[in-house]
N, CA, C, O and CB atoms as a CASP TS submission, in Angstrom:
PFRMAT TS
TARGET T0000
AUTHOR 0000-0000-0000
METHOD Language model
MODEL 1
PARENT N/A
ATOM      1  N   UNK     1      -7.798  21.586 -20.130  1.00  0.00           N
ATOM      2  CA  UNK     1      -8.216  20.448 -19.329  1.00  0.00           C
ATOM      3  C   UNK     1      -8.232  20.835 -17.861  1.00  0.00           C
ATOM      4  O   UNK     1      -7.329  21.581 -17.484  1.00  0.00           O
ATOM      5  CB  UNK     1      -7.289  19.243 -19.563  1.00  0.00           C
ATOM      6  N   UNK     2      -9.104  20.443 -17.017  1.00  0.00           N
ATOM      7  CA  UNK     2      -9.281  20.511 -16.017  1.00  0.00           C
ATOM      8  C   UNK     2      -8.586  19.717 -15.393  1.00  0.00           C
ATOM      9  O   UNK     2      -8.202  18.697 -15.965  1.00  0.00           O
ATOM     10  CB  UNK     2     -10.243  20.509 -15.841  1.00  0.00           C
ATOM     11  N   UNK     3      -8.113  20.065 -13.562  1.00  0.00           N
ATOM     12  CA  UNK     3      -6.970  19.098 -12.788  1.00  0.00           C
ATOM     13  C   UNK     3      -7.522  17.788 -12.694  1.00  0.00           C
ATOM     14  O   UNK     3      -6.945  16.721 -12.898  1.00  0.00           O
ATOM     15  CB  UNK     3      -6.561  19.569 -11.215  1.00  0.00           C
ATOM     16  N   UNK     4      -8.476  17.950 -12.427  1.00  0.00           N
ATOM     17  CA  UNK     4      -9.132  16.163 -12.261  1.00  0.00           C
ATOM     18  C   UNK     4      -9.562  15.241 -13.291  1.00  0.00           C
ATOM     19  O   UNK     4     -10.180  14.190 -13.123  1.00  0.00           O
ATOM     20  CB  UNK     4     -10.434  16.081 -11.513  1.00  0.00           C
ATOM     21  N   UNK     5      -9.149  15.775 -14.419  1.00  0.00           N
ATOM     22  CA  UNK     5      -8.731  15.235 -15.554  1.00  0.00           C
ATOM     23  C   UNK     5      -7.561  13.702 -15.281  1.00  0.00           C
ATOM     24  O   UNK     5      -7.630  12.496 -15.516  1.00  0.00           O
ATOM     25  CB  UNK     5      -8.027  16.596 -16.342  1.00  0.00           C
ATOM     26  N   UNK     6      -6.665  14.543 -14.732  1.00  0.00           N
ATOM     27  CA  UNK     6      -5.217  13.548 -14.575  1.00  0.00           C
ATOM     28  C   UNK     6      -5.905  12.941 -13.289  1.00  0.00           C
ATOM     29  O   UNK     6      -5.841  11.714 -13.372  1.00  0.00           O
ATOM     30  CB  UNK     6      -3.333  14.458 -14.269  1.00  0.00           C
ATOM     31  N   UNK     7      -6.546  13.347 -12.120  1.00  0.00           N
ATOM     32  CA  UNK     7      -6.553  13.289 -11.068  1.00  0.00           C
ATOM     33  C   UNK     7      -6.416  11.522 -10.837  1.00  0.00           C
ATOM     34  O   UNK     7      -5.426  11.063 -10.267  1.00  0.00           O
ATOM     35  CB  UNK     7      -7.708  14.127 -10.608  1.00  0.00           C
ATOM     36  N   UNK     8      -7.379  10.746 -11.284  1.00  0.00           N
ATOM     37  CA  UNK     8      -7.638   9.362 -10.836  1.00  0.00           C
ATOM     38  C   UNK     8      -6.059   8.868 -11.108  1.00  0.00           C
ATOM     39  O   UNK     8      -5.431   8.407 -10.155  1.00  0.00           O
ATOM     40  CB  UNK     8      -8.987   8.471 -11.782  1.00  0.00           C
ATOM     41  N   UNK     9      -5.359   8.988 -12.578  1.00  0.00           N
ATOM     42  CA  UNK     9      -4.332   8.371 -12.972  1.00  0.00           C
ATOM     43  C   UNK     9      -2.901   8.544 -11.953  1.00  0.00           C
ATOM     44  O   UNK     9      -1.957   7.756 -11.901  1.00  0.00           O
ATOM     45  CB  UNK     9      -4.195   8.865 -14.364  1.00  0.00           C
ATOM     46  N   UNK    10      -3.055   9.678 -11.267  1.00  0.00           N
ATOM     47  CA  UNK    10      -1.848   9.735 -10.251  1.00  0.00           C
ATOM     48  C   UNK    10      -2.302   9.201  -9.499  1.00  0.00           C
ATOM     49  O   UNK    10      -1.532   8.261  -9.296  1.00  0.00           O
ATOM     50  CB  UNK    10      -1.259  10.854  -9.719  1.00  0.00           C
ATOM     51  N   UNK    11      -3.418   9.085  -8.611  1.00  0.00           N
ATOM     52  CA  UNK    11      -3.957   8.747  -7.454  1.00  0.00           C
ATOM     53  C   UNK    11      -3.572   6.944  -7.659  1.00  0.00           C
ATOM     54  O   UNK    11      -3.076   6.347  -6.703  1.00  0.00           O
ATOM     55  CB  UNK    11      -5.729   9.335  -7.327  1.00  0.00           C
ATOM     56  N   UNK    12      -3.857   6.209  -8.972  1.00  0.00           N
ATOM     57  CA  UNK    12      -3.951   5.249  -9.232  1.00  0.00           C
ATOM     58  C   UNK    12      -2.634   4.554  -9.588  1.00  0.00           C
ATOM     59  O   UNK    12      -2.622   3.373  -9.936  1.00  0.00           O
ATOM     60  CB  UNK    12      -4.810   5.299  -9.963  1.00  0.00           C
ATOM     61  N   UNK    13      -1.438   5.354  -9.492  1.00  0.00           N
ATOM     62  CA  UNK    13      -0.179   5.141  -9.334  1.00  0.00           C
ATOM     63  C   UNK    13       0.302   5.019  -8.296  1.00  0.00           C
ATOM     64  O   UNK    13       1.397   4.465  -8.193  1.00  0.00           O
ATOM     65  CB  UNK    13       0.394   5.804  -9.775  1.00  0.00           C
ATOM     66  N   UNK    14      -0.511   5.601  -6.990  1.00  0.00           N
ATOM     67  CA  UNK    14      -0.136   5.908  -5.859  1.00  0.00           C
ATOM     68  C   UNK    14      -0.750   4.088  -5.491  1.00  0.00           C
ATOM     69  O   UNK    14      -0.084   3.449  -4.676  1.00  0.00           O
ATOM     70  CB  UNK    14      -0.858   7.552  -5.129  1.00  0.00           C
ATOM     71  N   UNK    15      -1.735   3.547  -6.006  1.00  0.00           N
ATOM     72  CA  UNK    15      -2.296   2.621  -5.290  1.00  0.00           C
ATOM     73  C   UNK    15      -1.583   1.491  -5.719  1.00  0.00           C
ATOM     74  O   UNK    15      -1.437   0.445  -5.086  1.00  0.00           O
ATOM     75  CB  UNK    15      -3.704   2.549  -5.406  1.00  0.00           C
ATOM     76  N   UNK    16      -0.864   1.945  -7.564  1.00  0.00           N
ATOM     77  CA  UNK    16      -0.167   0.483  -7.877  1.00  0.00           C
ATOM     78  C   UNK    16       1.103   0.413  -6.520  1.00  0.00           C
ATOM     79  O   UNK    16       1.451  -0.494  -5.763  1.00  0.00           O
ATOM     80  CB  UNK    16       0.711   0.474  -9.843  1.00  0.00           C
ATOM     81  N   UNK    17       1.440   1.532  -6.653  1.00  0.00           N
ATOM     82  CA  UNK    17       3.359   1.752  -5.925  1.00  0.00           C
ATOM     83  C   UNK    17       2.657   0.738  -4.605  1.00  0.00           C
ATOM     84  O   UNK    17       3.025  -0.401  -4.317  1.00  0.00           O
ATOM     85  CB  UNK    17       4.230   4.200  -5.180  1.00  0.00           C
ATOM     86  N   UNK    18       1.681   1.447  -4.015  1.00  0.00           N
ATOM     87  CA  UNK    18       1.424   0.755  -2.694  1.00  0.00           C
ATOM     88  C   UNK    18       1.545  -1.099  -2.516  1.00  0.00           C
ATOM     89  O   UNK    18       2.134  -1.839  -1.728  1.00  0.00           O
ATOM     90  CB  UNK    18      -0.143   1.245  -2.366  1.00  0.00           C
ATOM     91  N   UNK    19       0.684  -1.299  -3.658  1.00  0.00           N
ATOM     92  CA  UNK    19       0.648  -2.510  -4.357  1.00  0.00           C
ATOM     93  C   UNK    19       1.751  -2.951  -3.908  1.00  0.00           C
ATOM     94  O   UNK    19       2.016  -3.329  -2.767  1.00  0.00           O
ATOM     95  CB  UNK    19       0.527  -2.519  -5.786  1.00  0.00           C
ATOM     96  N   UNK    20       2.648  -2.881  -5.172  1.00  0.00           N
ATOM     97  CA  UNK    20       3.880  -3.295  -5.275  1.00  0.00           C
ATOM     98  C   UNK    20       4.853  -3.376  -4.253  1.00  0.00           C
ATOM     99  O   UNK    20       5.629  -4.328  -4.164  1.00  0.00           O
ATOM    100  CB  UNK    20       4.305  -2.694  -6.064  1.00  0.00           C
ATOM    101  N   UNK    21       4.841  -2.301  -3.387  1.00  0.00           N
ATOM    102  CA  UNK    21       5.441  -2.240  -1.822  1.00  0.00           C
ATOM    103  C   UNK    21       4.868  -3.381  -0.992  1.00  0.00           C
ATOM    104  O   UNK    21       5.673  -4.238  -0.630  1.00  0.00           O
ATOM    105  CB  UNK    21       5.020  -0.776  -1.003  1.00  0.00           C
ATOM    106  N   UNK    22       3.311  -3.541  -0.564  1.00  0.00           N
ATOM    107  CA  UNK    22       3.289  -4.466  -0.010  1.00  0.00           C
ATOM    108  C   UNK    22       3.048  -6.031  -0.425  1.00  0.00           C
ATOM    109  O   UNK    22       2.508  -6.888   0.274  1.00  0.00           O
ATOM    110  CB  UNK    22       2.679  -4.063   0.639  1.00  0.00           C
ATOM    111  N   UNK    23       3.607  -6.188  -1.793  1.00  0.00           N
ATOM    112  CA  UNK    23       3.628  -7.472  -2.350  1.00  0.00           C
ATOM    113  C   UNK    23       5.056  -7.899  -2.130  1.00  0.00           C
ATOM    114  O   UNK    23       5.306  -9.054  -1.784  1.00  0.00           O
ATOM    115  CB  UNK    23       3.172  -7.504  -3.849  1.00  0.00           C
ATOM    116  N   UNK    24       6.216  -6.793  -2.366  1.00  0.00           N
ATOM    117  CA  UNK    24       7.583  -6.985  -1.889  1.00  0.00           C
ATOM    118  C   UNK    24       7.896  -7.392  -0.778  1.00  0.00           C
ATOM    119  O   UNK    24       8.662  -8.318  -0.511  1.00  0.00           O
ATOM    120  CB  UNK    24       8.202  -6.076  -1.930  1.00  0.00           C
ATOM    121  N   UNK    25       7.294  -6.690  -0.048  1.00  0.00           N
ATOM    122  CA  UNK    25       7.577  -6.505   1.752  1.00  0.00           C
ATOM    123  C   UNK    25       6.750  -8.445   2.145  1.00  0.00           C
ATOM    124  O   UNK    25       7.311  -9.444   2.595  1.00  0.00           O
ATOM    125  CB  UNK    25       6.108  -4.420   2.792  1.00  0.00           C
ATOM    126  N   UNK    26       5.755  -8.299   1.852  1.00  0.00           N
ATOM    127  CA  UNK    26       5.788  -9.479   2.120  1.00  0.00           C
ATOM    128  C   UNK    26       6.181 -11.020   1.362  1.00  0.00           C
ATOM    129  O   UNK    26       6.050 -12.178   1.756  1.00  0.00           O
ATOM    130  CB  UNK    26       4.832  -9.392   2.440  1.00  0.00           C
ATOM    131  N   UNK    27       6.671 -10.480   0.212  1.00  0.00           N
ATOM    132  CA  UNK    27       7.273 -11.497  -0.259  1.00  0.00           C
ATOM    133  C   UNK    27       8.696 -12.066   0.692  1.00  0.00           C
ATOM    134  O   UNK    27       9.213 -13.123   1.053  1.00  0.00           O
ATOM    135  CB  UNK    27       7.565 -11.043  -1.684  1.00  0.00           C
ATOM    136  N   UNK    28       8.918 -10.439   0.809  1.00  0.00           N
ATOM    137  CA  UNK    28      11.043 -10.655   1.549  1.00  0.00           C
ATOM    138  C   UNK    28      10.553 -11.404   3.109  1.00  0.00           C
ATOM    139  O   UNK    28      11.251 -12.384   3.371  1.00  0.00           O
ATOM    140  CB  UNK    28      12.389  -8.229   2.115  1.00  0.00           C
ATOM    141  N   UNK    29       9.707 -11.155   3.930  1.00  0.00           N
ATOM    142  CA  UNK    29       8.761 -11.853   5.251  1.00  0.00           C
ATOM    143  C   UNK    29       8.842 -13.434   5.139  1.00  0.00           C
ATOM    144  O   UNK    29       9.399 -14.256   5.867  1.00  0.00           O
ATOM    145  CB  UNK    29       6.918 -11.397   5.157  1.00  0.00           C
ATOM    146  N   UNK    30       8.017 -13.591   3.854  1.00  0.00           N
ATOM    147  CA  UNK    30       8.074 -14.840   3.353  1.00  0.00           C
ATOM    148  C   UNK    30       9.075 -15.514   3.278  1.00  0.00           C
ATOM    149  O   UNK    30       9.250 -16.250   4.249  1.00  0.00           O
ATOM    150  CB  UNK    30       7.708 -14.896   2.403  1.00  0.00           C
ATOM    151  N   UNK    31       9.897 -15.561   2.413  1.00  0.00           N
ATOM    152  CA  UNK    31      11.286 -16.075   2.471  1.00  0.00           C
ATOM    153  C   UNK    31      12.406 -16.007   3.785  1.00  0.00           C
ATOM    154  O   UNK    31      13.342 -16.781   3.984  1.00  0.00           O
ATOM    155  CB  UNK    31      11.864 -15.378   1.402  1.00  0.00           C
ATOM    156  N   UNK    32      12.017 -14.895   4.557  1.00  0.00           N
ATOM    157  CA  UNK    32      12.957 -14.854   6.142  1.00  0.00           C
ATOM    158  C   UNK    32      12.363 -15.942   6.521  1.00  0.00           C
ATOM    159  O   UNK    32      13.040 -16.970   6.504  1.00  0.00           O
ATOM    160  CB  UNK    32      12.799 -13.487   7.419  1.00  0.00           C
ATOM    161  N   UNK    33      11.253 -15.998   6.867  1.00  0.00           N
ATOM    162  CA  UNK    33      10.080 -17.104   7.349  1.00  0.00           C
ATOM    163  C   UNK    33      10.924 -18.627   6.979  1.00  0.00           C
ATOM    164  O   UNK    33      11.410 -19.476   7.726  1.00  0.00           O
ATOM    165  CB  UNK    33       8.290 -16.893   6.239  1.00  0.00           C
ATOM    166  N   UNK    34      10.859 -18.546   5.767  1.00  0.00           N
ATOM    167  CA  UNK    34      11.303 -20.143   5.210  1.00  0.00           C
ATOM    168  C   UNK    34      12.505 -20.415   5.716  1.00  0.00           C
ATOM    169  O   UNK    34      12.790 -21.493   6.238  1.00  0.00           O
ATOM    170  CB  UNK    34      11.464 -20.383   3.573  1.00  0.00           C
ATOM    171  N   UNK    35      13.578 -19.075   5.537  1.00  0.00           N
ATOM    172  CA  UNK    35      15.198 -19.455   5.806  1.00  0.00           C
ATOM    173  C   UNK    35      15.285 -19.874   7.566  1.00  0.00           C
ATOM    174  O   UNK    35      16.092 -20.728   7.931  1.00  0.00           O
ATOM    175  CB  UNK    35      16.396 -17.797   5.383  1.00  0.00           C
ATOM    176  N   UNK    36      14.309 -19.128   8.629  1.00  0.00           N
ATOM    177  CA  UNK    36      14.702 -19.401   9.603  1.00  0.00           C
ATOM    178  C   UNK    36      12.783 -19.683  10.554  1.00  0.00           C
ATOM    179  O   UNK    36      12.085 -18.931  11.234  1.00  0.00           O
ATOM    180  CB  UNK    36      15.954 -18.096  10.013  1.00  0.00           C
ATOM    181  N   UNK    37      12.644 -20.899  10.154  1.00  0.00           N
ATOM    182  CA  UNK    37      11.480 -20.812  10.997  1.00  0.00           C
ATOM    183  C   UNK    37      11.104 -20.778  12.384  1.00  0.00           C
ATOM    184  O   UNK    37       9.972 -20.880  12.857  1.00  0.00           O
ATOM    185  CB  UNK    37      10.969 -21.537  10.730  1.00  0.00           C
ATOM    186  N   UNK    38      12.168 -20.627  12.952  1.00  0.00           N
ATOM    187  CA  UNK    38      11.878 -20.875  14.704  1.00  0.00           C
ATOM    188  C   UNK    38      11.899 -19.389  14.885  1.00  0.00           C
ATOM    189  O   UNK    38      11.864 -19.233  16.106  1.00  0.00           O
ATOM    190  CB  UNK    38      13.245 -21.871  15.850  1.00  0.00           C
ATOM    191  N   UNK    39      11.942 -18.085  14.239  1.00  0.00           N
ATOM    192  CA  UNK    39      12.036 -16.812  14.190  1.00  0.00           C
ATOM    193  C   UNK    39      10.638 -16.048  13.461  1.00  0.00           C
ATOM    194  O   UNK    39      10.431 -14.873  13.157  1.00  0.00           O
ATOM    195  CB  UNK    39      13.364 -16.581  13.478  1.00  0.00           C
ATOM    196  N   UNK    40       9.741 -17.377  13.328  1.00  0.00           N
ATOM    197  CA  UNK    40       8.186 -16.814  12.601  1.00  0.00           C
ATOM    198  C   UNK    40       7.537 -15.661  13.508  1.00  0.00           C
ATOM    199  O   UNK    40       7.305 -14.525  13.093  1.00  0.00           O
ATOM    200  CB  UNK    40       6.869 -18.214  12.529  1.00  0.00           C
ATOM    201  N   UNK    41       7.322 -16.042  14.586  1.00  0.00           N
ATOM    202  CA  UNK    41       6.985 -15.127  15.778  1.00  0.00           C
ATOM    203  C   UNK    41       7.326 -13.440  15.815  1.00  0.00           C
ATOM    204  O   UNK    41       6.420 -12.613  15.919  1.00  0.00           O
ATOM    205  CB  UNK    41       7.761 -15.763  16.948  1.00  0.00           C
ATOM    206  N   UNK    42       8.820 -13.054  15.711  1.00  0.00           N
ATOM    207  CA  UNK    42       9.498 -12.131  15.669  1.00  0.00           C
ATOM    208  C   UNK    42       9.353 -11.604  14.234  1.00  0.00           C
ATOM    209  O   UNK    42       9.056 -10.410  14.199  1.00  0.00           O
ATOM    210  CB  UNK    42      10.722 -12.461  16.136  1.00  0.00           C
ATOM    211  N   UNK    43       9.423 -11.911  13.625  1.00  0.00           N
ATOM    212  CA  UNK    43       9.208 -11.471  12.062  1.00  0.00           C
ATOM    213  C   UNK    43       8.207 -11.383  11.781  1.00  0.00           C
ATOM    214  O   UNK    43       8.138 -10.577  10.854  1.00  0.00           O
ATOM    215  CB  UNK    43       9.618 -12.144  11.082  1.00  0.00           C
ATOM    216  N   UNK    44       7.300 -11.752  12.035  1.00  0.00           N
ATOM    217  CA  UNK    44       5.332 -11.828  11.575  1.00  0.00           C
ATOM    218  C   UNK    44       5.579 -10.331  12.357  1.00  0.00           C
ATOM    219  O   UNK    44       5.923  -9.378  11.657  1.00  0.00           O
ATOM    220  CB  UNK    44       3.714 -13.510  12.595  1.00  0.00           C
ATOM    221  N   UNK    45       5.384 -10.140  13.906  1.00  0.00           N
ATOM    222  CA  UNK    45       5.271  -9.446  14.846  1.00  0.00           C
ATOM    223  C   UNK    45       6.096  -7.935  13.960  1.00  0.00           C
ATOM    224  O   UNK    45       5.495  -6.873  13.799  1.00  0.00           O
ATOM    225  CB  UNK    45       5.947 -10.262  16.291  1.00  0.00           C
ATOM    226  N   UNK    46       7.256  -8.136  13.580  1.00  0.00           N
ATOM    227  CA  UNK    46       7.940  -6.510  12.679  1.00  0.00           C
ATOM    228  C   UNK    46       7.906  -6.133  11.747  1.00  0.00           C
ATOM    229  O   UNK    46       8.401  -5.094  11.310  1.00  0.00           O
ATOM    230  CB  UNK    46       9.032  -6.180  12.488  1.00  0.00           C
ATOM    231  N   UNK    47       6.950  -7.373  10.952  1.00  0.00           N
ATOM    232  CA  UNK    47       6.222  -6.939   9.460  1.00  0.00           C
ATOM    233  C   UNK    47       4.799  -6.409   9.656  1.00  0.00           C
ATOM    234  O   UNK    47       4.316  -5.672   8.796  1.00  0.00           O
ATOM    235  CB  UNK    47       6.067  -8.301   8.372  1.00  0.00           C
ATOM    236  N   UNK    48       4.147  -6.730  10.684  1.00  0.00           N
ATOM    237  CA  UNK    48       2.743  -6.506  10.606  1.00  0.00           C
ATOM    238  C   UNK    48       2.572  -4.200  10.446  1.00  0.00           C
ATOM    239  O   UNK    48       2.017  -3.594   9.530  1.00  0.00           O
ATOM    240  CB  UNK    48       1.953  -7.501  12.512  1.00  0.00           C
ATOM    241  N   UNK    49       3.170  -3.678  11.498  1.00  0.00           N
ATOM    242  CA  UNK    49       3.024  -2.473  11.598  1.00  0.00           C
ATOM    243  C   UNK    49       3.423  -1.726   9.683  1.00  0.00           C
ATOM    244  O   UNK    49       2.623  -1.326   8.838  1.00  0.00           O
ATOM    245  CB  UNK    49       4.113  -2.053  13.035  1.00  0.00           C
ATOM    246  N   UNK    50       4.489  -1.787   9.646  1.00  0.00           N
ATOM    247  CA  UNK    50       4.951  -1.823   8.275  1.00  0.00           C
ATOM    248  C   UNK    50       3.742  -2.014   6.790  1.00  0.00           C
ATOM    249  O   UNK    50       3.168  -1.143   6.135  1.00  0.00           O
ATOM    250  CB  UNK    50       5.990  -3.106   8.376  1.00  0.00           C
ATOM    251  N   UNK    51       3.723  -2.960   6.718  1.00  0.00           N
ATOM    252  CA  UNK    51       2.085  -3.666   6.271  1.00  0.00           C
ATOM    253  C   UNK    51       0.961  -2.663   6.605  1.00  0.00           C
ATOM    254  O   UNK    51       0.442  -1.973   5.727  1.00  0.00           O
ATOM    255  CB  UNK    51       1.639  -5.221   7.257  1.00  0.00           C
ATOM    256  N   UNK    52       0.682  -2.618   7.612  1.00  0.00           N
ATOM    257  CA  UNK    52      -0.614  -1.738   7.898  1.00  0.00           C
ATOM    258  C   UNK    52      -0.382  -0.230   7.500  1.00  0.00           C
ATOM    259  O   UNK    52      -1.230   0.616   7.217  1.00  0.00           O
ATOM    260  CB  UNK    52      -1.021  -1.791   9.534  1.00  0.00           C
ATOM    261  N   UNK    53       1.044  -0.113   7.553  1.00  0.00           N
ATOM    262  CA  UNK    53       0.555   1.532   7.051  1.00  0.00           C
ATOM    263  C   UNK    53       0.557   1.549   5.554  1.00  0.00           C
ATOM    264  O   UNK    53      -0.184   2.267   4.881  1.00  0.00           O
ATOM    265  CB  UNK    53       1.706   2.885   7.582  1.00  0.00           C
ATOM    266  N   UNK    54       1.329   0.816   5.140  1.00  0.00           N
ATOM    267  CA  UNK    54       1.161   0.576   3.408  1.00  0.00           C
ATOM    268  C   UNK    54      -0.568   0.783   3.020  1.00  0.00           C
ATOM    269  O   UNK    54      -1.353   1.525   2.430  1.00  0.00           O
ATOM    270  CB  UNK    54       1.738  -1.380   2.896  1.00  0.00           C
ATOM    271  N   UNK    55      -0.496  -0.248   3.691  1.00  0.00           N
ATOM    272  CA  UNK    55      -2.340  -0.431   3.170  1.00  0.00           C
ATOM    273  C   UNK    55      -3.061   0.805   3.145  1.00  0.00           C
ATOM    274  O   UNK    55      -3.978   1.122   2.388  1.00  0.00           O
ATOM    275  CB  UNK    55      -3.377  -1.395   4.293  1.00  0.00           C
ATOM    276  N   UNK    56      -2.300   1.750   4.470  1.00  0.00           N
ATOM    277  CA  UNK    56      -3.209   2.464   4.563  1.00  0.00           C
ATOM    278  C   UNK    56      -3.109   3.713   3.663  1.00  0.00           C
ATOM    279  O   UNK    56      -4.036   4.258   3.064  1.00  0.00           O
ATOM    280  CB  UNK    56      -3.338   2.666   5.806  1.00  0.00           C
ATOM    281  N   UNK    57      -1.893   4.038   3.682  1.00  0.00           N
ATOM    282  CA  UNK    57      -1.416   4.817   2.116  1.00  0.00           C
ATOM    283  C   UNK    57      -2.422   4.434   0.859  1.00  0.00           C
ATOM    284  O   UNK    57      -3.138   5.271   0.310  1.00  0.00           O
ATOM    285  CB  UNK    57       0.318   4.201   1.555  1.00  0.00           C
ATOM    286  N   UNK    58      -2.373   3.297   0.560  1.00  0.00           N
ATOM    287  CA  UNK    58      -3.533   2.787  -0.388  1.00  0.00           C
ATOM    288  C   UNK    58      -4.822   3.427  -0.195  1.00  0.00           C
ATOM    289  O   UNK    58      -5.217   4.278  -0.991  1.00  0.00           O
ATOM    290  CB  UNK    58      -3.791   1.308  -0.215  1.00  0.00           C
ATOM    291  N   UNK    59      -5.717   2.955   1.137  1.00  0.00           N
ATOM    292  CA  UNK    59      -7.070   3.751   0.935  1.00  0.00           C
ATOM    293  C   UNK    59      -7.172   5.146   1.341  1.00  0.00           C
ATOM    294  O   UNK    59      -8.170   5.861   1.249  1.00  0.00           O
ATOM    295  CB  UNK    59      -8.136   3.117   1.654  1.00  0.00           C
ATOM    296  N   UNK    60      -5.907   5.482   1.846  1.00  0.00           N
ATOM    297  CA  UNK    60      -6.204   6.846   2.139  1.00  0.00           C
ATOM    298  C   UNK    60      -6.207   7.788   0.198  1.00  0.00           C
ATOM    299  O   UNK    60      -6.795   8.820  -0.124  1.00  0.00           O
ATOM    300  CB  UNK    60      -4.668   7.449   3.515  1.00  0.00           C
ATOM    301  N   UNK    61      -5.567   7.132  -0.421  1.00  0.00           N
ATOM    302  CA  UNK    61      -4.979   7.472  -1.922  1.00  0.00           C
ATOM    303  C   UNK    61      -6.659   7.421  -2.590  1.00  0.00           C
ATOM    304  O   UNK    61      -7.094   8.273  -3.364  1.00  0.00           O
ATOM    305  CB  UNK    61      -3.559   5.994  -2.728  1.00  0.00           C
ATOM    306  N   UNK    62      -7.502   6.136  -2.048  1.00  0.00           N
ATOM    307  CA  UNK    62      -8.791   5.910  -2.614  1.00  0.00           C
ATOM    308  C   UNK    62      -9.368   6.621  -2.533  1.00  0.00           C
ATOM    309  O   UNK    62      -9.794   7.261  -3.494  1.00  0.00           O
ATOM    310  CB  UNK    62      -9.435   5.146  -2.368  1.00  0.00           C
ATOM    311  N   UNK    63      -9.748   6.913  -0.905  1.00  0.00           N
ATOM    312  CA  UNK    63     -10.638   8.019  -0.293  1.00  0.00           C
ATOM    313  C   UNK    63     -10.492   9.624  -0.956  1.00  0.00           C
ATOM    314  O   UNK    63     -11.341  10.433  -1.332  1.00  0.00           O
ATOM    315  CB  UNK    63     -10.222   8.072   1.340  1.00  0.00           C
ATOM    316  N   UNK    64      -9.274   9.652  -0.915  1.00  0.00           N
ATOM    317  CA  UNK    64      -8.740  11.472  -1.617  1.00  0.00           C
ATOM    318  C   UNK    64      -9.434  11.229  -3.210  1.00  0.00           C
ATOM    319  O   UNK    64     -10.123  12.103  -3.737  1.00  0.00           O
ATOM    320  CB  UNK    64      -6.272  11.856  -1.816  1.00  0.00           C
ATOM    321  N   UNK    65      -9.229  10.324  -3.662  1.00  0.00           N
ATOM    322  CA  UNK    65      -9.569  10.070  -5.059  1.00  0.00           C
ATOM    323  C   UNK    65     -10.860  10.396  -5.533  1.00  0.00           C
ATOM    324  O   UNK    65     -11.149  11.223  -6.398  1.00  0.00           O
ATOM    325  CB  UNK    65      -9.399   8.793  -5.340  1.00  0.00           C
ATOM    326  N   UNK    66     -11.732   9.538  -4.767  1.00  0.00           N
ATOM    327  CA  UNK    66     -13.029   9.648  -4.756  1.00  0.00           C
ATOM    328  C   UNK    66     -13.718  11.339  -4.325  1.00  0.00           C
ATOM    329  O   UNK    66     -14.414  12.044  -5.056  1.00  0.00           O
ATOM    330  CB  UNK    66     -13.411   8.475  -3.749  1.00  0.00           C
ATOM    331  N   UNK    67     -13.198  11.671  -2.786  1.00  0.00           N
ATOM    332  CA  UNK    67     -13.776  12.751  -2.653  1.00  0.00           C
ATOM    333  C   UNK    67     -13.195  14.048  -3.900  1.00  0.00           C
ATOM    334  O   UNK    67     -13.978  14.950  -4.197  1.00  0.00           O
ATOM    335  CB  UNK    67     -13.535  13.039  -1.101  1.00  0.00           C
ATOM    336  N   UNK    68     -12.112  14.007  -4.389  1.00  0.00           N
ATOM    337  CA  UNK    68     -11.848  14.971  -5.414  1.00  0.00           C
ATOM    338  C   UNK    68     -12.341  15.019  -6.588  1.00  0.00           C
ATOM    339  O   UNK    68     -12.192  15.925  -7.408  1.00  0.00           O
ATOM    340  CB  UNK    68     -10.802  15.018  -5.646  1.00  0.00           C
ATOM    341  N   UNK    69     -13.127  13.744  -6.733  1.00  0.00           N
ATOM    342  CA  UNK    69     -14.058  13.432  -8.379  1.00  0.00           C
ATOM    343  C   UNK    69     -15.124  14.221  -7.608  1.00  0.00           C
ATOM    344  O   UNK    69     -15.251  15.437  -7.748  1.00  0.00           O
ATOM    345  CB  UNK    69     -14.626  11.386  -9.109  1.00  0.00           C
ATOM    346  N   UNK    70     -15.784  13.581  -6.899  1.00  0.00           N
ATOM    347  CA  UNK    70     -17.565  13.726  -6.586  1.00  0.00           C
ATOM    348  C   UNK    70     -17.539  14.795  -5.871  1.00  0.00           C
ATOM    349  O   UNK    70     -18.527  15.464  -6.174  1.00  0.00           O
ATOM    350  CB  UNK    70     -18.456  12.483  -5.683  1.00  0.00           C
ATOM    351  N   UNK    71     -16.760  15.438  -4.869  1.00  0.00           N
ATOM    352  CA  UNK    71     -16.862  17.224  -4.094  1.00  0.00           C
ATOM    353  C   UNK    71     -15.847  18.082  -4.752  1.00  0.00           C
ATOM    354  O   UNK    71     -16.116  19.277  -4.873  1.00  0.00           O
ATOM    355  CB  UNK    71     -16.396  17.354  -2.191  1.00  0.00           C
ATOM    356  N   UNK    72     -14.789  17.657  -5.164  1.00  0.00           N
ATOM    357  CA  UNK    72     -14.108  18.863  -5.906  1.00  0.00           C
ATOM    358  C   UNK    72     -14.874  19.671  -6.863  1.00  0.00           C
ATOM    359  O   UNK    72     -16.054  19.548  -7.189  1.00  0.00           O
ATOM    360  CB  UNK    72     -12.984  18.400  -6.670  1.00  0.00           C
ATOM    361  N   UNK    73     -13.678  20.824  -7.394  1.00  0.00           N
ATOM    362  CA  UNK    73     -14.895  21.485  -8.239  1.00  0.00           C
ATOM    363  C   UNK    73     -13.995  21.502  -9.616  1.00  0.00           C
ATOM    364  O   UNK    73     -14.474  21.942 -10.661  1.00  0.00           O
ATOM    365  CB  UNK    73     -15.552  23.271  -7.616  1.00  0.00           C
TER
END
C-alpha cells in the first residue's frame, strides 16, 4: 500500500481532535460567561486568540490533505 493510502484518515483525525478542542474550549467560555456575566468582555477577548489558532490547525490539516492527494506522488 501506498502512504496516501492512510493519508486522508490521519489528516481527518487531526480535524476531528481540532473539532473537539474547539467545541470544548468554547463550551468551558460558555459556562464562565453564564457563572460571571459582568466578565463577558475579558473572557470573549482570551478565548478569541486560542479559538483562532485551533481553527487554524484544522485548515491547515485540510490544505496538507488535499495537496498530498492531488501533488504528492
Amino acid at each position: 500500500m501506498e502512504a496516501t493510502t492512510f493519508l486522508p484518515i490521519g489528516m481527518g483525525l487531526i480535524v476531528l481532535g481540532a473539532g473537539l478542542g474547539i467545541g470544548k474550549f468554547a463550551a468551558s467560555a460558555a459556562e464562565s460567561i453564564a457563572r460571571q456575566p459582568e466578565a463577558a468582555p475579558e473572557i470573549t477577548a482570551a478565548v478569541n486568540l486560542p479559538l483562532f489558532l485551533l481553527e487554524g490547525v484544522a485548515i491547515i490539516a485540510e490544505a496538507l490533505t488535499f495537496a498530498m492527494l492531488f501533488f504528492g506522488s
